[in-house]
C-alpha positions, -999 to +999 in steps of 0.1 A: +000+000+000+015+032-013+014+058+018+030+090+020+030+094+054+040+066+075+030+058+111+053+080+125+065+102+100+060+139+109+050+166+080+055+200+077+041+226+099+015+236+070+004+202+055+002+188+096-027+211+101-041+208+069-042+169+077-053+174+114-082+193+098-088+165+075-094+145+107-114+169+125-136+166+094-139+131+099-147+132+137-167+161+139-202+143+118-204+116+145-200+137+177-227+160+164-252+136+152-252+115+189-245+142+209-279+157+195-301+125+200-286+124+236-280+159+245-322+162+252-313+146+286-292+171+304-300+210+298-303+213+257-280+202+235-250+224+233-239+217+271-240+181+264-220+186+231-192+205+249-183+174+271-180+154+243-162+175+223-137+181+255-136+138+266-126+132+230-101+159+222-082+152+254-087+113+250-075+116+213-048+132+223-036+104+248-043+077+225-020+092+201+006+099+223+005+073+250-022+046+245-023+026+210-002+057+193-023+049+160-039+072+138-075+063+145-104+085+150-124+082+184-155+087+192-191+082+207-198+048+212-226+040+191-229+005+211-239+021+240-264+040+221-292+015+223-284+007+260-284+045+268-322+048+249-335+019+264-329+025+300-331+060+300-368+056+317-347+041+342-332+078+351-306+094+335-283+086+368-290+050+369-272+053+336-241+070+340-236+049+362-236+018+347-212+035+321-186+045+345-190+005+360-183-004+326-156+021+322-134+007+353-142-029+344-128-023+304-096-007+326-090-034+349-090-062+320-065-038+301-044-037+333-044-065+341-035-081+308-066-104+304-080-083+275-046-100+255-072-133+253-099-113+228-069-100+213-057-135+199-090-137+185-085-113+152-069-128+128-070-113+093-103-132+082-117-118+112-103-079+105-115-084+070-147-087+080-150-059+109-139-039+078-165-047+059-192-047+088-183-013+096-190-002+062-219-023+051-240-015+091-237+021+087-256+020+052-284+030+069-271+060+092-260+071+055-293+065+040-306+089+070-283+114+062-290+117+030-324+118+032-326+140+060-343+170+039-362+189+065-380+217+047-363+211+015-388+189-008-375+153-010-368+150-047-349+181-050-329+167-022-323+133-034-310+153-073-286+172-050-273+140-031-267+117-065-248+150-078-228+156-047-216+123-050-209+121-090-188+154-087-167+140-050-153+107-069-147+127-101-126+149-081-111+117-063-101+105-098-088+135-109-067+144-080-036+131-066-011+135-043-015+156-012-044+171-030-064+137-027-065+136+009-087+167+016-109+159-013-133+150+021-125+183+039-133+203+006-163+184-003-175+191+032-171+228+032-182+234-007-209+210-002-226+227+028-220+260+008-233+247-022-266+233+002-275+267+018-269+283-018-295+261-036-318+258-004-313+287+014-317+266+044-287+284+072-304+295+101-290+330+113-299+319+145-269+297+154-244+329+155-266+341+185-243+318+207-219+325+235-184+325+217-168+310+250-184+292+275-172+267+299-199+235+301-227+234+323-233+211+346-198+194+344-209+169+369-238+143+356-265+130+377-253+098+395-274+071+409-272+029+423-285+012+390-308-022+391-289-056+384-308-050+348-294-022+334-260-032+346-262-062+325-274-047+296-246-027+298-221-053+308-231-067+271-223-033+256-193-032+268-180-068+259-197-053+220-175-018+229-143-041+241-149-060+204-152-027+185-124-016+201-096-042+196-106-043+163-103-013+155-066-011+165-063-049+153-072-035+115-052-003+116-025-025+135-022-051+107-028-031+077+007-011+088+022-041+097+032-020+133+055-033+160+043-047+194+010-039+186-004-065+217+013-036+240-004-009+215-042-025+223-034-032+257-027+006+262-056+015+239-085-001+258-072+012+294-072+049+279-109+035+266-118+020+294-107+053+315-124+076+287-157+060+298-154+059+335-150+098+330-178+101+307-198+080+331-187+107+357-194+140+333-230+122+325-223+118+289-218+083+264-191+069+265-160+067+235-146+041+213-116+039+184-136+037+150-130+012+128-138+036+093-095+052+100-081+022+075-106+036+047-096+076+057-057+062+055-066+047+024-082+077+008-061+104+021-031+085+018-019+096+054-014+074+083+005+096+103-005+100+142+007+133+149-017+147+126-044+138+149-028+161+171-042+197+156-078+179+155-073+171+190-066+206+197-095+216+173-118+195+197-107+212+227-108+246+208-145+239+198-155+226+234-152+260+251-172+278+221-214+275+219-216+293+189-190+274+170-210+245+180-243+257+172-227+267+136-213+233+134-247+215+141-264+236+111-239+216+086-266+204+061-274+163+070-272+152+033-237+166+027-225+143+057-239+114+043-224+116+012-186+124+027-193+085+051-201+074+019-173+083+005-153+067+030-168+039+036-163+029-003-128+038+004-129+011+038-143-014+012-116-007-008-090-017+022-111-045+029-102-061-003-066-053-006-066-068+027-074-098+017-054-102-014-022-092+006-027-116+033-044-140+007-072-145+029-096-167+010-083-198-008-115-221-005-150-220-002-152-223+034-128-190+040-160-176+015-181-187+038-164-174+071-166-145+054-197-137+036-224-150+063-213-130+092-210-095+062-249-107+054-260-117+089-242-077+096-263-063+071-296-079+076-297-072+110-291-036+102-319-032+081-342-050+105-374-029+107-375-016+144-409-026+151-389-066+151-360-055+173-383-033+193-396-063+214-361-081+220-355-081+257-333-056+270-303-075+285-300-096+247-307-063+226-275-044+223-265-074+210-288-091+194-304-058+175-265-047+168-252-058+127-218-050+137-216-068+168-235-101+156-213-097+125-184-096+148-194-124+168-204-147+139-167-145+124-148-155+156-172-185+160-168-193+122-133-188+124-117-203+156-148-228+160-168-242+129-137-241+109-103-241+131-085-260+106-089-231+084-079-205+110-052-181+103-047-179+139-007-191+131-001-163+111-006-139+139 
């Protein structure tokens, strides 16, 4: 894979920031998008959204520095997202407390060294497929996105989204070089211009913000959860402990990186620690993202230090409501279409992947792979009204595509067809 910046390769002082902003880009959508649905249960959504924005930046920063030292974009955890919903009739304490259990328990496994036994689990079948699950369960966030038209009339909408993403892979084909890797961070920017142009749909309203502010409420609400909700979220976190390690198992093995056992080992106590505090601050808790192999890919950059300016950026935009509010007006659609782009991009890593480690030889590495991608993807297109009615303590896991994908692989993989395993190679 041709990169032209390594793991630890520094650039200069101008392209650094113009890469950290790349991955601000790239962080910013998701932080927004759950810090809104969640940010309804503790005074509006802007307090809620500087936490988050403050937790990751200074998290990001460790990771980078201290923890898995990776370029990988962190983030609300989305597993926790269902858990956090479902019990919130529980009371909002009840749950941040169960996250900050969940949080210490993650840290002592890392500690302690026991979290190296899920480690030996991903071998490159397995990453293959988290790879692939990551892209194919977040078709339908994209398909939200995109058709998240608001007072804009649907079919317009849907012309601008197809056109959008015609002109951001022509300008992927026609680029190269350093100008490739912001082709996301343009898009974003011209797009969202190009949206209020033809819509005329930016609300004046969001520059009526505080320009500093320091968060409200720093301190969430804590209170003694049932037995319940702390198995429910027990299961999360085993689903959050999966996400995680693969995550740094994927971008581990596609830079072929040294001693990357001590790297994950790191990684998940900075995790686990990220949501004990987020537990504390009353806020959901963090995770590495698996979609940084198909931003490395794209932007040809896998350079950690240029996380650093978007870690900054984070902590920048954590002390400032109005940047917050502007950033929460960026038009739905024109996020969509910049995940899509990167999650073709992940698919695209997926695959070299798997001819570079020459994954699949037979037809039953086909079907280690294929069933777990389908069982992924069905699952995430399950109508609610079916996963609705799952009880709680199964349903963050049962109602999750990623983590059932997940889970399907490493049973097809180390026990319906060990022979096959790749579990030498590692």
């Amino acid at each position: 894979m041709h990169l032209k910046y390594g793991l630890n390769d520094k650039p200069g002082k101008a392209e650094m920031l113009l890469l950290g902003l790349q991955w601000l880009a790239v962080t910013i959508p998701s932080l927004i998008i759950i810090g809104e649905i969640l940010g309804v249960f503790e005074n509006g959504g802007i307090p809620y959204l500087q936490k988050i924005f403050l937790l990751v930046g200074f998290l990001l920063l460790v990771q980078v520095l201290w923890g898995h030292r990776l370029p990988l974009v962190m983030g609300p955890a989305t597993v926790l997202l269902i858990g956090v919903l479902t019990s919130s009739d529980q009371g909002i304490g009840a749950v941040n407390s169960s996250i900050l259990i969940g949080g210490l328990i993650l840290t002592f496994l890392a500690i302690s060294n026991l979290i190296k036994y899920l480690e030996r689990l991903f071998t490159s079948r397995v990453i293959m497929v988290i790879l692939l699950l990551i892209a194919f369960t977040l078709t339908p966030t994209i398909i939200n996105l995109v058709s998240s038209a608001g007072s804009v009339p649907a079919n317009y909408n849907f012309i601008f989204v197809i056109a959008f993403i015609l002109i951001i892979f022509i300008a992927h084909a026609f680029t190269k070089g350093i100008l490739r890797s912001f082709v996301p961070l343009i898009a974003l920017f011209l797009g969202s211009v190009a949206y209020y142009l033809v819509f005329d749909t930016f609300n004046i309203s969001h520059l009526n913000s505080p320009l500093l502010a320091f968060p409200s409420n720093f301190i969430g609400n804590l209170a003694i959860p049932d037995i319940g909700i702390i198995i429910a979220f027990l299961i999360s976190f085993l689903a959050l402990a999966i996400n995680d390690i693969s995550s740094m198992e994927s971008v581990g093995f596609m830079l072929k990186v040294d001693k990357l056992q001590e790297r994950v080992k790191k990684g998940v106590a900075v995790t686990g620690a990220g949501n004990f505090l987020a537990g504390l601050f009353g806020i959901i808790g963090p995770v590495n993202y698996s979609l940084s192999p198909g931003i490395i890919v794209a932007t040809q950059n896998a350079s950690r230090f240029t996380l650093i300016p978007a870690a900054i950026g984070l902590l920048v935009l954590a002390f400032s409501p109005m940047a917050l509010n502007i950033l929460t007006g960026i038009p739905l659609p024109v996020i969509g279409v910049i995940f899509l782009y990167l999650m073709v991009a992940q698919i695209g890593a997926a695959l070299l992947l798997a001819v570079e480690s020459k994954t699949l030889k037979t037809i039953d590495d086909g079907i280690i792979v294929g069933l777990p991608v389908l069982l992924g993807i069905i699952i995430a297109f399950m109508p609610q009204s079916v996963t609705s009615g799952l009880p709680l303590v199964i349903k963050p896991i049962v109602a999750n595509g990623f983590v059932m994908g997940a889970l399907a692989v490493l049973i097809f993989e180390h026990l319906l067809y060990p022979r096959n395993s790749t579990y030498s190679e590692n």
